[in-house]
N, C-alpha and C positions, 0 to 999 in steps of 0.2 A: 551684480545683475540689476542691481538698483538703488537709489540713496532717499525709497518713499521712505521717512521716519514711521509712518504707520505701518506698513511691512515690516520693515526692519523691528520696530519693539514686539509685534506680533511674534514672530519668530525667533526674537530671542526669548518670547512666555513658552512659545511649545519646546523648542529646545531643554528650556530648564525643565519644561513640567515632565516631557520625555524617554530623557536623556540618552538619544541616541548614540551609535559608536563613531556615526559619521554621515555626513548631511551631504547632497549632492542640490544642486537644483538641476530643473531637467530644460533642454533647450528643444528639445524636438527635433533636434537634427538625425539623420540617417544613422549617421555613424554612433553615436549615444545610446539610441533604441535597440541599436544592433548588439551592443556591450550587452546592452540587459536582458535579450535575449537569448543570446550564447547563455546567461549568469543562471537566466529562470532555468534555463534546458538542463544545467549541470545539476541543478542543486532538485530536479524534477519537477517541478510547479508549472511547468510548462511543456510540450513535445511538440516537437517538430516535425511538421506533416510533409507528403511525400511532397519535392521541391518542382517535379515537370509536371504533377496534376494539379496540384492547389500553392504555386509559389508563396514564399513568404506568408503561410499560414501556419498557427499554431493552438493545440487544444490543448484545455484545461480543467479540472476537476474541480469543484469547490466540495466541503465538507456534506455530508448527505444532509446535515442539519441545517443546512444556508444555501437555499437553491432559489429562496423568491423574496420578491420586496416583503417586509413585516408588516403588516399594516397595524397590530397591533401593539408595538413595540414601536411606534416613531409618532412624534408629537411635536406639536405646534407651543413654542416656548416664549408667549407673549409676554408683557408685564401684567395685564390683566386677564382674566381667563374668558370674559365672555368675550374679547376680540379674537381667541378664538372658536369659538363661535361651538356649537351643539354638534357637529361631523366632526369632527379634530380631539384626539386626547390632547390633555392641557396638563402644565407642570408649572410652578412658579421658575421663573428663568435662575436664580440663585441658587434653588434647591438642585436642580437639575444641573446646574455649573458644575455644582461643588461634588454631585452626583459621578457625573462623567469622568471629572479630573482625577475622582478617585480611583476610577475603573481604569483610567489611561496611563496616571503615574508610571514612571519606570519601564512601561511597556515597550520602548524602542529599546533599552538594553541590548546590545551582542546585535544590532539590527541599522539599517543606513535607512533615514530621514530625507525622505526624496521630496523637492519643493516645487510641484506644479504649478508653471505659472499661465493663467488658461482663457481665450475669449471664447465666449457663450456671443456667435455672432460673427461676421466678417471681420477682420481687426480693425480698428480702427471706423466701423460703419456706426454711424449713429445711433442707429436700433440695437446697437452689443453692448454687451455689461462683460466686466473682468471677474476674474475670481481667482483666488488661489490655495490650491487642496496640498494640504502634506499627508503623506502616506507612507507606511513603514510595507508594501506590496507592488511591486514590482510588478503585478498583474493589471493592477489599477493605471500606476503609470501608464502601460501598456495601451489599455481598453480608452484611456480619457487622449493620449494622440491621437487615439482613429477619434474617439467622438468629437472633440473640441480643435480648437487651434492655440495647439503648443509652440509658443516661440518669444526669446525676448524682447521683439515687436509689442508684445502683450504689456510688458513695463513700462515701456516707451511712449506709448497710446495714454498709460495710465500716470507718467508724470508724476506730480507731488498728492494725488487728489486721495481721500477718502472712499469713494464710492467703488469701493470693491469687497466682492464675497469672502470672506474667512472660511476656509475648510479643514475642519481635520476629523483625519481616519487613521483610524488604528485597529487592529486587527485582533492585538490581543490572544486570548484562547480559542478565538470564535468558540465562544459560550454562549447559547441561546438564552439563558436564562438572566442575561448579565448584556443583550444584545439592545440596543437603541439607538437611533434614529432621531435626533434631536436637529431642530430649525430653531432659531431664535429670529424674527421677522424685524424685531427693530435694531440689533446689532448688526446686520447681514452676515450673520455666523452661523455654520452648519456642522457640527459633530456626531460621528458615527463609530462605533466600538463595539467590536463583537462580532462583524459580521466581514468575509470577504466575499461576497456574491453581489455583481453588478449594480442594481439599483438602490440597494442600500451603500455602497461606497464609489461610484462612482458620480460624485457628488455634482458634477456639472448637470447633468440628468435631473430627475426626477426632484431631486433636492433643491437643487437652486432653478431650473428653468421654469419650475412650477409653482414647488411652495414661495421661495423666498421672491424670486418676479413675480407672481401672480399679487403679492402685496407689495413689490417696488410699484407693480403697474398701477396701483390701486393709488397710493399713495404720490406718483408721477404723472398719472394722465392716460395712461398705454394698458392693452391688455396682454398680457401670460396667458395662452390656452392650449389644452391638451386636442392639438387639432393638427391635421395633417394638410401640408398647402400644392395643389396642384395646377398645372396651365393648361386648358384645353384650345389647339390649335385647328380653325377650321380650315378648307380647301383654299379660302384665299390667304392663310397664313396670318390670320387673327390672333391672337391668343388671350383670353378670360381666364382669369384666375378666380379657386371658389378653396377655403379653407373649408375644412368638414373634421365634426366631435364626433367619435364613436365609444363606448364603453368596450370593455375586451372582446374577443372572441367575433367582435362584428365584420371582421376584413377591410380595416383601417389602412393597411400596408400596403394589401390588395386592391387597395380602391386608388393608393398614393401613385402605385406604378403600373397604374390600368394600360394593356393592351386593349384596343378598340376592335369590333369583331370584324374582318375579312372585309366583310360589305362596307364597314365605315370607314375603313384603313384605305381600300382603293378608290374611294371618294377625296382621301387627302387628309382624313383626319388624323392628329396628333396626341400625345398626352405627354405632357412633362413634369416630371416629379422637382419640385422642392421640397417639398419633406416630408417624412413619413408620419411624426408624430405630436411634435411641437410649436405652435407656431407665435412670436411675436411681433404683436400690430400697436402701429402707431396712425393719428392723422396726419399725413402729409401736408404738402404748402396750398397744395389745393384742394384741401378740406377730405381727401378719399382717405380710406383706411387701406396704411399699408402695411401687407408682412414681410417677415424673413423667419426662416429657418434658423433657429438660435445654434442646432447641433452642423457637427461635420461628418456624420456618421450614422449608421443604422444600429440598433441593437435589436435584434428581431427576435422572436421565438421559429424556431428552429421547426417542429416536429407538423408538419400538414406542410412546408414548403416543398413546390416541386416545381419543376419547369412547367408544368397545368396552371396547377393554384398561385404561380408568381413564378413566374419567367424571370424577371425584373430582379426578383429582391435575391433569388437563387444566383444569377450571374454575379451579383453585386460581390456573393461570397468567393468568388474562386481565386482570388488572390489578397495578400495582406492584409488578412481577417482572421480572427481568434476566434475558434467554437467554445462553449463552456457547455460543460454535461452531458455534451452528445455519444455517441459508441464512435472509437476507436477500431478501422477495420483494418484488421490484421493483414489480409490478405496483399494489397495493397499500400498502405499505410495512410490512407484517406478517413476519410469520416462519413457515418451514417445517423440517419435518425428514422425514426417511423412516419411514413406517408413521403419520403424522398423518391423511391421509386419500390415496386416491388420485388425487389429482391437482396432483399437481407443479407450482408456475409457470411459465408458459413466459419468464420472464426474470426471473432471480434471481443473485447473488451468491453465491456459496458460502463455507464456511465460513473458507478461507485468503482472501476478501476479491478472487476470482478470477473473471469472468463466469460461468454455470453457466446451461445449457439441457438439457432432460431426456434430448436423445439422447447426453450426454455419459456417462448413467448407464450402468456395468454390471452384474448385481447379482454377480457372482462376484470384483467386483474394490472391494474398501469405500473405494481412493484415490478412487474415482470420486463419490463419496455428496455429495451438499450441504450435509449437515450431518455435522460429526465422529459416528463411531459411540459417542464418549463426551461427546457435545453435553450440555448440562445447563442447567435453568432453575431459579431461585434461586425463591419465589414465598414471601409471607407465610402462617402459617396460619391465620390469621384468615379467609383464603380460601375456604375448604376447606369448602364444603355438607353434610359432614357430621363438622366439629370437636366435640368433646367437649366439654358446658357445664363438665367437669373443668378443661381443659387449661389455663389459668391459674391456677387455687386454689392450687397451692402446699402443699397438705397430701398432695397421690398419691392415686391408686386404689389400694385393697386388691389383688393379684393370688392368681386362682383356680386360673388353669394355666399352666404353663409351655410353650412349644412350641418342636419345633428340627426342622429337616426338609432336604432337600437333593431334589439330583436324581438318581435311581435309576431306573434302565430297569426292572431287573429283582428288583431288592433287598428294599427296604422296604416294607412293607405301605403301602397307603393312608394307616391309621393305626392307631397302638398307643401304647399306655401303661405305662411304667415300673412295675415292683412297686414301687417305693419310691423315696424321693430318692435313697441310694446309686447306685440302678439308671438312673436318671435322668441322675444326672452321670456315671454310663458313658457312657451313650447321647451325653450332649452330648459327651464328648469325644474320640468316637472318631467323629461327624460326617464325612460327606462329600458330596463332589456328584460329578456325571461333567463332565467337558467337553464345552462345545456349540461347534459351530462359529463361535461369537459370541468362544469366548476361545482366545485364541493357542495354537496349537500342535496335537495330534492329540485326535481327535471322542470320546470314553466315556472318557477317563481318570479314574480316583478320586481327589479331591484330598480329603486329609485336613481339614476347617478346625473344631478344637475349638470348638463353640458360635456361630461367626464370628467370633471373637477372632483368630485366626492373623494379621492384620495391625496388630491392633491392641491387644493386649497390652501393657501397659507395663512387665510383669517378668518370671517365670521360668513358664511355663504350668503346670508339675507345683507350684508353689505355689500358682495360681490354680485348679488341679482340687483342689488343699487347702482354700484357702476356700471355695469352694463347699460342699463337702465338712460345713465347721467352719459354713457361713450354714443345714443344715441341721440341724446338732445343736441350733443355738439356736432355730430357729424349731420344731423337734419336731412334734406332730402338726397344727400352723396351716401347716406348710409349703406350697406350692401344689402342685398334680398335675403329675407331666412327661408329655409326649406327644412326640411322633415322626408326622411325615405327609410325604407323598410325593404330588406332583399327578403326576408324572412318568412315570408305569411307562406301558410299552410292548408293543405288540403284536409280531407275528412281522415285521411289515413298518416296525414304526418310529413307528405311530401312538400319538399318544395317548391312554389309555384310556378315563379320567378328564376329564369336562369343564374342571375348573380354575375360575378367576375367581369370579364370581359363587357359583355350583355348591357352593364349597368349605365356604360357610355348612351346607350340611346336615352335614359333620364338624363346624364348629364345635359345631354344637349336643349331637350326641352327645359331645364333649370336655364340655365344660357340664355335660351328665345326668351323666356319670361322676363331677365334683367334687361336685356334688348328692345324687351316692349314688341316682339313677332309672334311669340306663342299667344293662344286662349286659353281661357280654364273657366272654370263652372263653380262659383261658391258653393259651399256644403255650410256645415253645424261647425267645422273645425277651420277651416281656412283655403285657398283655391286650390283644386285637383284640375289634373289637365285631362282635355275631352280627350278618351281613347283615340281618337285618329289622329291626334297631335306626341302620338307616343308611335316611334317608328317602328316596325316589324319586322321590314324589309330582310328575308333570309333565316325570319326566328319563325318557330315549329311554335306557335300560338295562335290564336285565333282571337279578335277582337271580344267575344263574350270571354274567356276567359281574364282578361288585359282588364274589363271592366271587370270584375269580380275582386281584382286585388287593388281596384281603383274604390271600389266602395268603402263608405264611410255607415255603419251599423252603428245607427244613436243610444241602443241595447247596450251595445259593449262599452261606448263612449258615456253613456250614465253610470256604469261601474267605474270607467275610467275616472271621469270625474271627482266620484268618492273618494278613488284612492289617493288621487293629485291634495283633495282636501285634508287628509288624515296624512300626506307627507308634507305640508304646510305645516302644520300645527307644530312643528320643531321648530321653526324658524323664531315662532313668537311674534313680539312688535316689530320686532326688525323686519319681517317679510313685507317689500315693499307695496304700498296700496293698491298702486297697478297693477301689479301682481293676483291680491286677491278680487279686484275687479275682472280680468280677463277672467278667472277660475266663475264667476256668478254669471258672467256670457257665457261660456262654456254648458254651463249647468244651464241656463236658458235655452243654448241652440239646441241642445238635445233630450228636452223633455218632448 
């Protein structure tokens, strides 16, 4: 498959450290994938869904104790510990080598060594990085064809060269206690043991497109961002492209394959998805920042999709896509999950592989749900009714705006716009959301998450508020526009105010006019909001005083906010860049 000597001695270290009964490398042809999943079906690790309602899909179970990324169990394995930085567990890289290799030893025993060879990126596009993950799971295999581009093109691309990802997964006992997550940022090596649930072993993902690119970028010039890229197409067949950071639970995916409402659809308007959740950006020849889409695939959480809440992501599933976790419905031999539609099977399987009838459900108790509440379906993008004829070229879309938003009851405006990049990467890094009853622990807490990086940083964050910082002195005035939205904000009783989903397109478009230089806006304390009559209504059940209501800016709330932006600084230490706490002392000024 290939004569890189750096491959090559690589894998004959994991073979020895291994020793598996038989090593395969994987090409990503039809015919090969097909082997393996005839192999998963026989031996159960895999089932075979009904072939006329969901062709070529297949669901699978992971262990009840491996259902979500660790976050406490995976760490940034610098040479020095403050490069990685106050947000990242840190391990000495030697201690943890020697750590891992213990736990992996011998582990392929009686088991086949499969060798992915994989582009994060178009092959051969500029903006793509190689990588290559061995795994003793067939499931992985699986999940990283749809997400990545499997094929010996991938060695070809990559030549005699170095600059490729080392991955290895092993699966082991899946023993949580024995479970990690290890990045090493200056070897470009990623090992994972213990765990076979998606984001911790499907190492193209979260592992390398984040941690380990977010410091190639760092270190190359380019940014790694946990951001979803999409194209908004107006009547005369324009298209602007605007990347946007959301922390969980925001409607990132939602926002990725927006349907535009009825009224804006028969005006001509469009939305094209290139990616739901990743994106990397380079400058181009002509000084713009451009992205691509590193993944080839969706990995979504499964349980609130429905043809309502995402049209888009729900089609994307119904052919040659793997569900993990979800219920098994009997009647039928399809798959369900909670919030797909309401009517539950009345004989189904659940998600630990357990009988499951609906009077089993409770809804205040999520033990009870059919499908894990972090169920997830792997689904090609190629799927996707409305993919971007971009999303394979390999050269990126220019980006116009930048977007980072969170969930605020009472906080953020709808939406506003940074004076300037400086004010921009304030904004992105003092981000937060509230807690919803969906994530562990008490209901409106502020969680800080810089830009949505907080988990997935690969170095010191107050360096990475630095390059940002340094990606806009060199892009100067081609920079993109930053913006700040909020679907979120709430009424006295808890409602929301804000349509959301679909709806959200008439902000998009005023973001747009703003980059255009045709919208107005009105400075405030925080940065410019647009005048309510520059926010379109046409067909929405609202009325301009309410519109201003969640356009206000409450300097009350914004002197609290400010405290607490200052008290989540204070980790950073010296590193926190000076511009940085200059914007925070304007801040603290426009709103006394």
């Amino acid at each position: 498959m290939t004569k890189n000597k750096t491959v090559l001695e690589w894998l004959e270290q994991m073979k020895e450290l291994l020793q598996p009964d038989q090593v395969l490398w994987i090409d990503g042809s039809d015919e090969q994938l097909e082997q393996l999943r005839a192999e998963a079906c026989k031996t159960g690790e895999m089932i075979k869904l009904n072939e006329e309602k969901l062709p070529g899909c297949y669901l699978h179970r992971t262990k009840p104790n491996d259902v979500a990324r660790v976050e406490d169990r995976t760490f940034i394995c610098s040479r020095k510990q403050e490069d990685a930085g106050p947000t990242n567990n840190w391990c000495d890289p030697q201690e943890m080598y020697k750590r891992l290799y213990d736990i992996a030893r011998g582990t392929y025993k009686g088991r086949t060594m499969y060798i992915i060879p994989y582009s994060m990126g178009p092959i051969g596009s500029p903006l793509a990085k190689v990588g290559i993950e061995v795994t003793d799971s067939i499931y992985v295999v699986l999940n990283m064809a749809i997400m990545t581009r499997v094929s010996p093109k991938v060695m070809d691309v990559l030549g005699d060269s170095n600059d490729w990802v080392r991955g290895l997964h092993a699966k082991c006992d899946v023993d949580k206690e024995k479970r990690y997550i290890c990045q090493f940022p200056e070897d470009n090596t990623i090992i994972s043991v213990n765990s076979a649930y998606g984001g911790n072993v499907l190492l193209g993902k979260k592992c390398f497109a984040l941690r380990i690119a977010s410091y190639q970028g760092w270190k190359e010039g380019w940014m790694a961002e946990h951001m979803l890229i999409l194209g908004l197409e107006n009547p005369k067949g324009e298209i602007k492209y605007v990347a946007a950071a959301f922390p969980s639970a925001c409607g990132k995916t939602n926002l990725a394959m927006l349907i535009p409402p009825k009224y804006l659809r028969e005006k001509g308007y469009k939305v094209w998805t290139v990616g739901d959740d990743i994106s990397w950006m380079r400058i181009g020849e002509d000084g713009r920042l451009y992205a691509i889409n590193p993944e080839n695939g969706f990995f979504g959480v499964a349980p609130g999709t429905n043809e309502k809440s995402n049209f888009n992501a729900l089609a994307s599933t119904k052919k040659n896509s793997i569900f993990t976790n979800v219920a098994l419905n009997l009647e039928d031999n399809t798959v369900w999950w909670e919030g797909l539609n309401k009517n539950p099977p009345e004989h189904a399987i659940d998600w630990k592989g357990e009988p499951w009838t609906p009077d089993k459900f409770d809804k205040n108790d999520k033990s009870t749900c059919a499908a894990h509440p972090n169920s997830r379906f792997t689904a090609p993008a190629v799927n996707c009714p409305c993919l971007s004829s971009e999303f394979d070229k390999g050269a990126g879309v220019p980006i116009s705006a930048i977007i980072f938003g969170g969930r605020r009851a009472k906080c953020a405006p709808l939406v506003y716009q940074s004076r300037d990049w400086v004010n921009g990467v304030f904004i992105g890094s003092a981000m937060a959301s509230e807690t919803t009853a969906a994530a562990a622990g008490a209901v409106g807490v502020v969680r800080r998450d810089p830009m949505a990086m907080l988990p997935f940083c690969g170095y010191h964050m107050g360096d990475y508020f630095q390059h940002w910082l340094d990606m806009g002195k060199r892009l100067g005035d081609k920079a993109p526009k930053i913006f700040n939205v909020n679907w979120f904000r709430t009424d006295d009783e808890g409602n929301f105010i804000w349509p959301g989903f679909g709806d959200n397109m008439r902000v998009l478009n005023w973001i747009i006019a703003r980059c255009e230089g045709t919208a107005d806006a009105q400075e405030t304390a925080i940065g410019y909001v647009p005048k309510p009559e520059d926010i379109d209504l046409t067909d929405l059940d609202m009325d301009i005083d309410t519109l201003k209501s969640i356009l206000d800016v409450d300097k009350e709330v914004w002197r609290k906010e400010a405290a607490e932006i200052e008290e989540h600084y204070k980790k950073f230490g010296d590193k926190l860049p000076k511009e940085l706490r200059e914007q925070l002392e304007i801040l603290k000024a426009n709103v006394q």
